[in-house]
MIZAGU-261955 format. One record per residue (C-alpha): residue number from 0; residue in three letters; y, x, z. Coordinates in nm, 2 decimals. Each point is the difference from the previous one (the first is absolute). Last residue first. Example, Ala and Ser with C-alpha at 12.3 -4.5 7.8 and 13.67 -1.06 7.14 Angstrom:
2
<pt resi="1" resn="SER" Y="-0.11" X="1.37" Z="0.71"/>
<pt resi="0" resn="ALA" Y="-0.34" X="-0.14" Z="0.07"/>
//
This chain:
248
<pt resi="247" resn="UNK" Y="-11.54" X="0.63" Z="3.44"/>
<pt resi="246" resn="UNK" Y="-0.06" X="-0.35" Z="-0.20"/>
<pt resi="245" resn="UNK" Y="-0.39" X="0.04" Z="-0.01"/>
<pt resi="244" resn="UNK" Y="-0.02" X="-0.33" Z="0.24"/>
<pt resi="243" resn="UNK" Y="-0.36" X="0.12" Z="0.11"/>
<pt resi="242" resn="UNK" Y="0.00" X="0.37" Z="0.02"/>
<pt resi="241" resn="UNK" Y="0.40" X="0.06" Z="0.07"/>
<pt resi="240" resn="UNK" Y="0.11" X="-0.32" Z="0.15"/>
<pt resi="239" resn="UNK" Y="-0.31" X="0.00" Z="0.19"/>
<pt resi="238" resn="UNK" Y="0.06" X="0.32" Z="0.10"/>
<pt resi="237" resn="UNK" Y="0.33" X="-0.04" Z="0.15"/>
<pt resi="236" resn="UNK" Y="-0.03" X="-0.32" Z="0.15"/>
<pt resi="235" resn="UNK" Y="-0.30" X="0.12" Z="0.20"/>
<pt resi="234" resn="UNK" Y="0.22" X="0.36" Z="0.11"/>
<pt resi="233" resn="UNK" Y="0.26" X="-0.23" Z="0.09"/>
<pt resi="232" resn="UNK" Y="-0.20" X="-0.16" Z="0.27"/>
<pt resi="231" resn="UNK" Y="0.34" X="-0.10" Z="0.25"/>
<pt resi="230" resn="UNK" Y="0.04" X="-0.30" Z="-0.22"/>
<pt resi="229" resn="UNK" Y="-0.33" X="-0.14" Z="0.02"/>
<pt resi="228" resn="UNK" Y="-0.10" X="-0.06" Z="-0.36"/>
<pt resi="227" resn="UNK" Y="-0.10" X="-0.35" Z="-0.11"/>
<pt resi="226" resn="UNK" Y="-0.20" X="-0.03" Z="-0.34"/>
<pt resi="225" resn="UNK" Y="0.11" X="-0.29" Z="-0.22"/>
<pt resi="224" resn="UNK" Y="-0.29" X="-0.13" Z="-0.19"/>
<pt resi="223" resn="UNK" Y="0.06" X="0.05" Z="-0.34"/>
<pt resi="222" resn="UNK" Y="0.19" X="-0.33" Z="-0.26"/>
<pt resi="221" resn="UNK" Y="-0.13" X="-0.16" Z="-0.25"/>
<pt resi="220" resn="UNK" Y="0.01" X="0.06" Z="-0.38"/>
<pt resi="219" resn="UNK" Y="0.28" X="-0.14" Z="-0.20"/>
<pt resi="218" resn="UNK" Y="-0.19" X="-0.29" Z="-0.12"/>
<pt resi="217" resn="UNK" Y="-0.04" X="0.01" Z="-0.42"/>
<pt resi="216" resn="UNK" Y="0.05" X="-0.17" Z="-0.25"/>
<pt resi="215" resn="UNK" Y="-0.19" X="-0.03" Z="-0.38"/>
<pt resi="214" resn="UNK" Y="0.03" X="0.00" Z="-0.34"/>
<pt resi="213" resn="UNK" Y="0.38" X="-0.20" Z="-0.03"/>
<pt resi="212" resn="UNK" Y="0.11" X="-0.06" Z="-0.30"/>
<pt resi="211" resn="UNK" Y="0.26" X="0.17" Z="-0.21"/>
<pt resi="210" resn="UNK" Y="0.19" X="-0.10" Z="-0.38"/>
<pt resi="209" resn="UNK" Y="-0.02" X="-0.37" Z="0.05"/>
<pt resi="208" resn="UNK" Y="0.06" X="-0.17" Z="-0.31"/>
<pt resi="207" resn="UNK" Y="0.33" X="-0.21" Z="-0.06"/>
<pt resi="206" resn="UNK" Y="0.01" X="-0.36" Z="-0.15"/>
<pt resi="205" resn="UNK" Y="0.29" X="-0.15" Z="0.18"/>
<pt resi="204" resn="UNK" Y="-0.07" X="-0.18" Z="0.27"/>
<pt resi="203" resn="UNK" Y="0.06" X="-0.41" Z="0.07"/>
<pt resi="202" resn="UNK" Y="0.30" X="-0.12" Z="0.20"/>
<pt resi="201" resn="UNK" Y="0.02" X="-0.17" Z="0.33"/>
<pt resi="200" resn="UNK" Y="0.32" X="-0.13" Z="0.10"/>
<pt resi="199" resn="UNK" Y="0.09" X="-0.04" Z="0.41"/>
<pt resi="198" resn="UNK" Y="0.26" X="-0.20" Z="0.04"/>
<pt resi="197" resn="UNK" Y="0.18" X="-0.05" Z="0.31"/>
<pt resi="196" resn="UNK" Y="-0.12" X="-0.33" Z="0.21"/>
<pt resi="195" resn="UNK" Y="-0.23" X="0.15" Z="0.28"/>
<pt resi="194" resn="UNK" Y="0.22" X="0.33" Z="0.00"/>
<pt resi="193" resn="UNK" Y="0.24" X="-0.26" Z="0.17"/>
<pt resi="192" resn="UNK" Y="-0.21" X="-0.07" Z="0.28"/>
<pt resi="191" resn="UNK" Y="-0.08" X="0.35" Z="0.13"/>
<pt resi="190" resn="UNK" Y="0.37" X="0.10" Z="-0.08"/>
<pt resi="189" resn="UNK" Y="0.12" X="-0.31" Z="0.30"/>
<pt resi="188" resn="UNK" Y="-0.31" X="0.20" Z="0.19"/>
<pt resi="187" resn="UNK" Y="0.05" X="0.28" Z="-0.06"/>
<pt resi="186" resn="UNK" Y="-0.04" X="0.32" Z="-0.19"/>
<pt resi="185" resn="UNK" Y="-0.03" X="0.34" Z="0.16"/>
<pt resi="184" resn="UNK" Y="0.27" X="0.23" Z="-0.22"/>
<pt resi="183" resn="UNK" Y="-0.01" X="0.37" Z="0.06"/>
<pt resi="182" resn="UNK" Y="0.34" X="0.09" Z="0.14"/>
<pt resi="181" resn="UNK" Y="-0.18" X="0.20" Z="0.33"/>
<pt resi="180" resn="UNK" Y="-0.20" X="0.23" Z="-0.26"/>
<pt resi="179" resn="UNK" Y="0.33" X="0.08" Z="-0.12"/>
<pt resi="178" resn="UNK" Y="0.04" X="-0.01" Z="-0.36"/>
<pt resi="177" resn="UNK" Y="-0.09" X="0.22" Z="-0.28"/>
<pt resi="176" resn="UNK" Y="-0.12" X="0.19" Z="0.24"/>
<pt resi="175" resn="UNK" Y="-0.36" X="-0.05" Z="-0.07"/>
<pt resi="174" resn="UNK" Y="-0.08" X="0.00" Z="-0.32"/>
<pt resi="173" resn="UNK" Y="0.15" X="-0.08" Z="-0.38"/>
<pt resi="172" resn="UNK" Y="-0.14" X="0.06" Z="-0.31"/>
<pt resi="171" resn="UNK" Y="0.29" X="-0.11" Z="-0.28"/>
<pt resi="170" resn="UNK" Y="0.03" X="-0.13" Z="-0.30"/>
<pt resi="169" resn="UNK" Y="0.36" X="-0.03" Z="-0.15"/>
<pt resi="168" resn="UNK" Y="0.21" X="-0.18" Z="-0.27"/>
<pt resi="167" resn="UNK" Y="0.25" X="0.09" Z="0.13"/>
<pt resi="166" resn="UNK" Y="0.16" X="0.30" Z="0.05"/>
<pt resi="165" resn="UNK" Y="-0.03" X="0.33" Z="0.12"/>
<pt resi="164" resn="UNK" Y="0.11" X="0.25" Z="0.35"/>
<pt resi="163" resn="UNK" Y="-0.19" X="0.19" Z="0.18"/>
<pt resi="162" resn="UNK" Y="0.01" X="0.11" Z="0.40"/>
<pt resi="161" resn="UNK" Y="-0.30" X="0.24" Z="0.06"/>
<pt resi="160" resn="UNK" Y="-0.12" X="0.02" Z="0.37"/>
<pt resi="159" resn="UNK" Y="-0.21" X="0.29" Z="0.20"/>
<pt resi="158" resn="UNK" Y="-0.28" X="0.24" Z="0.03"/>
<pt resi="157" resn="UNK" Y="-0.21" X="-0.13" Z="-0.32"/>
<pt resi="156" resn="UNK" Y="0.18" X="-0.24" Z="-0.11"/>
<pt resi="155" resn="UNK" Y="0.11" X="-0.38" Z="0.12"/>
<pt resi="154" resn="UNK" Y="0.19" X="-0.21" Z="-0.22"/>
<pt resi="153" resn="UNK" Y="0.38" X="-0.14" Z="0.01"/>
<pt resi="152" resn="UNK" Y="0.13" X="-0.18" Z="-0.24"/>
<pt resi="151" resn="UNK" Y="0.35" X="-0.15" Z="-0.16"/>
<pt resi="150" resn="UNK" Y="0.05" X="-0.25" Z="-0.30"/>
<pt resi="149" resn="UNK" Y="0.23" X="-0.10" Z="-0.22"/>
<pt resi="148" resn="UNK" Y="-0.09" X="-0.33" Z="-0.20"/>
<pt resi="147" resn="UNK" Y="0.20" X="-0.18" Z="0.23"/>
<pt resi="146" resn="UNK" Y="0.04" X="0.16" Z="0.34"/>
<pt resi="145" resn="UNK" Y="-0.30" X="0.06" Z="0.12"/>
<pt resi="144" resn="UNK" Y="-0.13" X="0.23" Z="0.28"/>
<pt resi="143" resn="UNK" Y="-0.36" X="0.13" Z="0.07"/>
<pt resi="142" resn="UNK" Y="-0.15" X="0.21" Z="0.27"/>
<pt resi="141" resn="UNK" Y="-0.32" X="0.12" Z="0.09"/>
<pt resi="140" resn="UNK" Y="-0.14" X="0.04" Z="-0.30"/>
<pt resi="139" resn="UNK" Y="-0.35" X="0.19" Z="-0.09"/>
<pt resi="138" resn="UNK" Y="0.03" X="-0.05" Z="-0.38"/>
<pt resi="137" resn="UNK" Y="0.29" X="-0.06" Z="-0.20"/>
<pt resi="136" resn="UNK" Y="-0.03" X="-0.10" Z="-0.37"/>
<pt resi="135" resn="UNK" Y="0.20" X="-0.13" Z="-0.30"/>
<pt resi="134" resn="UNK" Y="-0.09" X="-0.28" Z="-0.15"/>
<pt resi="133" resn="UNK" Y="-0.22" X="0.10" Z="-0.38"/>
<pt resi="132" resn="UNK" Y="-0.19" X="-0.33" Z="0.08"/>
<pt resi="131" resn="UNK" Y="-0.37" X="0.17" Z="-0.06"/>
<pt resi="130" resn="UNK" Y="0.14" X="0.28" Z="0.19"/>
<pt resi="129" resn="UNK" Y="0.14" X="-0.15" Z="0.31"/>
<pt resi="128" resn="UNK" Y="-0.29" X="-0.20" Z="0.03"/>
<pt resi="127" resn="UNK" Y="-0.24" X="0.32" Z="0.02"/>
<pt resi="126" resn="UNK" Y="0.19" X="0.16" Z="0.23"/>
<pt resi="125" resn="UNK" Y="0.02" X="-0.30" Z="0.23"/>
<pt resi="124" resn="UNK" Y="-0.39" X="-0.06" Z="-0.06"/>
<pt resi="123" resn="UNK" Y="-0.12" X="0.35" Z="0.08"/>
<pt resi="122" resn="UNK" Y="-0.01" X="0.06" Z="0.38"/>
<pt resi="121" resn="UNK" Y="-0.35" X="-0.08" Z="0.02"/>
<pt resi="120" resn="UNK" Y="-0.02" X="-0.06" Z="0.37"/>
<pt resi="119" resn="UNK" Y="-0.29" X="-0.20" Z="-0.05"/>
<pt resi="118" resn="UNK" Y="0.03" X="-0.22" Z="0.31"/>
<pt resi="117" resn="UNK" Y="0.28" X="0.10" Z="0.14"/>
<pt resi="116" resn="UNK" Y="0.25" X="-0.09" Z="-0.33"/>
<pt resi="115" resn="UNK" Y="0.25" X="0.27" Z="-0.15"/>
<pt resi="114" resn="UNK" Y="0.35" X="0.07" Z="0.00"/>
<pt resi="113" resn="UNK" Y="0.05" X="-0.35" Z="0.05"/>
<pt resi="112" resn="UNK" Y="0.18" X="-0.15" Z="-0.34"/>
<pt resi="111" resn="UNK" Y="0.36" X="-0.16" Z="-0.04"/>
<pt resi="110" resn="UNK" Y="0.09" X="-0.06" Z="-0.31"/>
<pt resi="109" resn="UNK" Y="0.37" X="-0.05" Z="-0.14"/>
<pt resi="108" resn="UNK" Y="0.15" X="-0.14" Z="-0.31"/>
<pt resi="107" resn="UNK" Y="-0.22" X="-0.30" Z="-0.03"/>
<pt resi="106" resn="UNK" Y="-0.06" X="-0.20" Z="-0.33"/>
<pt resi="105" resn="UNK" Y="-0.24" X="-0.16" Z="0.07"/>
<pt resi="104" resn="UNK" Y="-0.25" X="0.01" Z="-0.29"/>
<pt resi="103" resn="UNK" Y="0.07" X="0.35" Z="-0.03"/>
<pt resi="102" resn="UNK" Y="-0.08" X="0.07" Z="0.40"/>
<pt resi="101" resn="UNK" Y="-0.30" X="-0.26" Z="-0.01"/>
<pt resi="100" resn="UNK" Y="-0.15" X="0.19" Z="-0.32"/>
<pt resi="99" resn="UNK" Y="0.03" X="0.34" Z="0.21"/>
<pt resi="98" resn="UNK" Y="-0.19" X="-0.16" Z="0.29"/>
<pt resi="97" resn="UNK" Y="-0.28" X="-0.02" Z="-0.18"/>
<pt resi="96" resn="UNK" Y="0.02" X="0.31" Z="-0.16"/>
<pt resi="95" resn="UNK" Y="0.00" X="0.18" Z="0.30"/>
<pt resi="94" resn="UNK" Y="-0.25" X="-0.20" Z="0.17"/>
<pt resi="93" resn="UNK" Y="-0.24" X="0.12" Z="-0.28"/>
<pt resi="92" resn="UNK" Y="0.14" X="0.36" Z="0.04"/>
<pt resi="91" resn="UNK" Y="-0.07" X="0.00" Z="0.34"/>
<pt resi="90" resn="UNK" Y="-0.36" X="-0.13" Z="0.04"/>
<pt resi="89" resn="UNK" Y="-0.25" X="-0.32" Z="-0.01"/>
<pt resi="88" resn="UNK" Y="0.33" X="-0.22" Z="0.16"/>
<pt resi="87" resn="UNK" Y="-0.21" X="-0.34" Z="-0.05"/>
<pt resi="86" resn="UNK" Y="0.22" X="-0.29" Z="-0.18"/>
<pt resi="85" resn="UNK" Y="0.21" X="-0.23" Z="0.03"/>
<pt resi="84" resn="UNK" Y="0.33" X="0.17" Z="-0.01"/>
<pt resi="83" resn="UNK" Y="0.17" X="-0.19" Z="0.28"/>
<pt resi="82" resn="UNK" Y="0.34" X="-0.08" Z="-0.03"/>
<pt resi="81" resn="UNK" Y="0.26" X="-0.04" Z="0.28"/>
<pt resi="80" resn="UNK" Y="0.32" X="-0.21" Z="0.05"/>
<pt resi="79" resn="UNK" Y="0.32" X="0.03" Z="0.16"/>
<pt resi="78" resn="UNK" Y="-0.07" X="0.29" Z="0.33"/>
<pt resi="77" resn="UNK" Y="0.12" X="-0.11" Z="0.38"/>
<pt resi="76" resn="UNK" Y="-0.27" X="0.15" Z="0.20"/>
<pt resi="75" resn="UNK" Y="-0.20" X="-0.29" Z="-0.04"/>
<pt resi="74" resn="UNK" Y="-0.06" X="0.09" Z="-0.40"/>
<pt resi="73" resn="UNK" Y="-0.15" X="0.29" Z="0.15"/>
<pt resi="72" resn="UNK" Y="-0.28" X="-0.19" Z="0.23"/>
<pt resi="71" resn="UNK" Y="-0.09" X="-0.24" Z="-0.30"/>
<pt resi="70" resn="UNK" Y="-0.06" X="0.34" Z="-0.23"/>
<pt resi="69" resn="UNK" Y="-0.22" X="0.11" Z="0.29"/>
<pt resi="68" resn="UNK" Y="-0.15" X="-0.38" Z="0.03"/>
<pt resi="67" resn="UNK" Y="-0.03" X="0.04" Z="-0.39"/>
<pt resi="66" resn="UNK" Y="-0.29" X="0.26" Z="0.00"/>
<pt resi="65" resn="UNK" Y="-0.25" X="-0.16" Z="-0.04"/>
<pt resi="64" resn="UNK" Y="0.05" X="-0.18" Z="-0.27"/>
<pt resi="63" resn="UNK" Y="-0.05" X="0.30" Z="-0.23"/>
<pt resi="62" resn="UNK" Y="0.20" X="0.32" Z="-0.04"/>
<pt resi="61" resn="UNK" Y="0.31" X="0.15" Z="-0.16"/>
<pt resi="60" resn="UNK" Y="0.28" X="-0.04" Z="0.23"/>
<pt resi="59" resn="UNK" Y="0.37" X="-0.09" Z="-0.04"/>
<pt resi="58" resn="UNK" Y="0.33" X="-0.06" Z="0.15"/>
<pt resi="57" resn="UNK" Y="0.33" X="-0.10" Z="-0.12"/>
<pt resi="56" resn="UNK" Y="0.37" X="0.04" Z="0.17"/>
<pt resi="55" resn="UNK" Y="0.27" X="-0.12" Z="-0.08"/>
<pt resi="54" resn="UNK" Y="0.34" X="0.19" Z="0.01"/>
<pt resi="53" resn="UNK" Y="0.28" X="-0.16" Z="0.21"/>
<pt resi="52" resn="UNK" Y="0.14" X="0.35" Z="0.12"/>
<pt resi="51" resn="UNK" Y="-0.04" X="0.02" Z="0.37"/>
<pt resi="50" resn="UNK" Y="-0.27" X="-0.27" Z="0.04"/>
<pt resi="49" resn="UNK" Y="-0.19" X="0.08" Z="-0.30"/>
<pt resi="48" resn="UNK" Y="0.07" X="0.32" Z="0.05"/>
<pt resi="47" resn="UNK" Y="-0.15" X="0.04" Z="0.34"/>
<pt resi="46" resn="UNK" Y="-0.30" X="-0.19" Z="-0.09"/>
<pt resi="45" resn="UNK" Y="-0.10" X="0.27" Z="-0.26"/>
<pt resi="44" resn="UNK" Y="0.01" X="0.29" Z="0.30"/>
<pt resi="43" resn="UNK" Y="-0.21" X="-0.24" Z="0.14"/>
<pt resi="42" resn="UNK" Y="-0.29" X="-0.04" Z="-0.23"/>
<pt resi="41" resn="UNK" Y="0.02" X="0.36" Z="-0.05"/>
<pt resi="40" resn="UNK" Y="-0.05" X="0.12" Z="0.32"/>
<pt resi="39" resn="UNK" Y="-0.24" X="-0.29" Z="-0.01"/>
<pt resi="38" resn="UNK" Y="-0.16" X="0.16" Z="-0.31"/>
<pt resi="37" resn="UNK" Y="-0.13" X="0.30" Z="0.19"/>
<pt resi="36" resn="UNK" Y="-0.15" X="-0.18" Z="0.27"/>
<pt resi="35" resn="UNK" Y="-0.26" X="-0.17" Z="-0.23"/>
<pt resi="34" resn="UNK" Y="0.07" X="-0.39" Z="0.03"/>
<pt resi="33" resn="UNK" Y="-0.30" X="-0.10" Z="0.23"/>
<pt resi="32" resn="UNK" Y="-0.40" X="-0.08" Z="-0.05"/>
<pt resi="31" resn="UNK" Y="-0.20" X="-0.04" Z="0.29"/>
<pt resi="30" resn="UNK" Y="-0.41" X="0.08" Z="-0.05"/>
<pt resi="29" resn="UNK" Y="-0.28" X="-0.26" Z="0.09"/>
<pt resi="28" resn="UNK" Y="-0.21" X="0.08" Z="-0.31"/>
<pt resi="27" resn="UNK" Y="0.22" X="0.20" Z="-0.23"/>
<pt resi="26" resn="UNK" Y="-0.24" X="0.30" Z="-0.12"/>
<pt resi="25" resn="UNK" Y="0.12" X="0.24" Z="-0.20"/>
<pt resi="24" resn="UNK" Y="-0.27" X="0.08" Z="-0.28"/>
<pt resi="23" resn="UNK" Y="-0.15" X="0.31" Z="-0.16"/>
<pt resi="22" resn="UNK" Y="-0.17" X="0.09" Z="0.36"/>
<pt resi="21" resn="UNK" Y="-0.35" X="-0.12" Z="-0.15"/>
<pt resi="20" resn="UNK" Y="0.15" X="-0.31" Z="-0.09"/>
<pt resi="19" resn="UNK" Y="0.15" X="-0.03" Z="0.33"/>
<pt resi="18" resn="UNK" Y="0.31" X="0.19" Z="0.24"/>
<pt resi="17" resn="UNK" Y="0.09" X="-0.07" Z="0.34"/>
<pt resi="16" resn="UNK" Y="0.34" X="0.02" Z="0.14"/>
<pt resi="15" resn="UNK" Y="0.06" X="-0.14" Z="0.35"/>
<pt resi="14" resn="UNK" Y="0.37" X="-0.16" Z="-0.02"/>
<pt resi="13" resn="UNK" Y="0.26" X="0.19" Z="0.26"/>
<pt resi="12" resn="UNK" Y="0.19" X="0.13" Z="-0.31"/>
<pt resi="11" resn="UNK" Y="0.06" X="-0.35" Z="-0.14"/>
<pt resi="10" resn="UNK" Y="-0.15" X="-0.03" Z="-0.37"/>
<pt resi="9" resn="UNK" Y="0.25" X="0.01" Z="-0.30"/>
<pt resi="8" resn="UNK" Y="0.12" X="-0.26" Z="-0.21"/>
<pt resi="7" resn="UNK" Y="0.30" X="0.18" Z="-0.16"/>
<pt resi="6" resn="UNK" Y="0.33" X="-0.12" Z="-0.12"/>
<pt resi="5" resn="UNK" Y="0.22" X="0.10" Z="-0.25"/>
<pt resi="4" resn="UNK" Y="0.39" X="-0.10" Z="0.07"/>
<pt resi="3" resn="UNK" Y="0.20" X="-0.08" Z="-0.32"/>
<pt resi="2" resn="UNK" Y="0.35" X="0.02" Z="0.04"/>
<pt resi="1" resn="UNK" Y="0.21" X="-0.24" Z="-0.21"/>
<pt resi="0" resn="UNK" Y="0.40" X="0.14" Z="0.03"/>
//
């Protein structure tokens, strides 16, 4: 089995986000960049069968030069090879594409996505893959078993779990609980030094137009003073819920 792992470049969620360009831009200066949570899930769920099952297992990224420390990182968790798309990720369908042409190129039977990235948190590329490859399609996974080209899934629904069965080929979104957050895989220092020597290809894009851009972002606006009430004042807490607060 070839699995295909997608990974994102995505900034660390302690990072200070500013925004330039007349708020049009994200700005990078002095941010951390790490492997978006969602496609370690992934990521490891994909190291499990290689060790289990003997498949191999590919990642890939569509960015610039930048971000090869994150593929660097991923390949020290134990993955074969990685390929970077070189090229800027302008929006979903673009990265879509992309990543389509690697997949047919490739030859892989199963791709692993993150159910979405959090910095955009688009959603829309594993959908989007699926259907320019005509794969079949799970989204929100939680659980995934293969035994050749049979394959068993869980997902998460609205108030509870959906177990589903298809075959390979297959895209699918996953998130966490795909594995234990305790399984994730920190690379070191013996996979440190041999994603030094594993190849990392770099291929050209394909010739596909973005089809969204991004007018303009916005700060979540800050936070109101917090107003202390004496707990025995419950006539105070009462009113200002009502007048102020307007939620009673």
């Amino acid at each position: 089995m070839k699995i295909l792992v997608c990974i994102s470049h995505v900034p660390d969620t302690t990072s200070k986000i500013n925004f330039t360009e007349g708020d049009s831009k994200f700005d990078t200066s002095g941010v951390q960049f790490v492997i978006n949570p969602n496609d370690d899930f992934g990521l490891t769920r994909a190291m499990w069968f290689k060790e289990k099952q003997g498949a191999t297992v590919d990642i890939v990224n569509v960015g610039g030069p930048e971000t090869e420390p994150t593929l660097r990182k991923a390949l020290a968790t134990g993955a074969d090879n990685a390929i970077r798309v070189n090229a800027e990720p302008t929006d979903g369908a673009f990265v879509a594409k992309q990543l389509a042409k690697v997949v047919e190129d490739g030859g892989y039977d199963l791709v692993i996505a993150g159910r979405e990235s959090i910095d955009y948190n688009g959603g829309m590329v594993p959908g989007m893959l699926a259907g320019l490859l005509n794969f079949n399609f799970i989204n929100t996974c939680i659980g995934l078993e293969v035994e050749g080209d049979e394959v068993t899934a869980v997902r998460e629904i609205d108030g509870g779990k959906e177990t589903l069965k298809t075959k390979l080929p297959l895209v699918i979104a996953g998130q966490k609980g795909l594995v234990q957050e305790s399984d994730l895989r920190i690379p070191n220092v013996r996979g440190i030094m041999a994603a030094r020597k594993k190849p990392l290809h770099v291929v050209e894009p394909v010739e596909a137009p973005a089809t969204s851009r991004a007018v303009k972002f916005e700060k979540p606006a800050p936070r109101g003073q917090v107003k202390l009430i004496d707990p025995d004042n419950l006539d105070q807490l009462i009113d200002l819920l009502h007048n102020e607060a307007k939620v009673i």
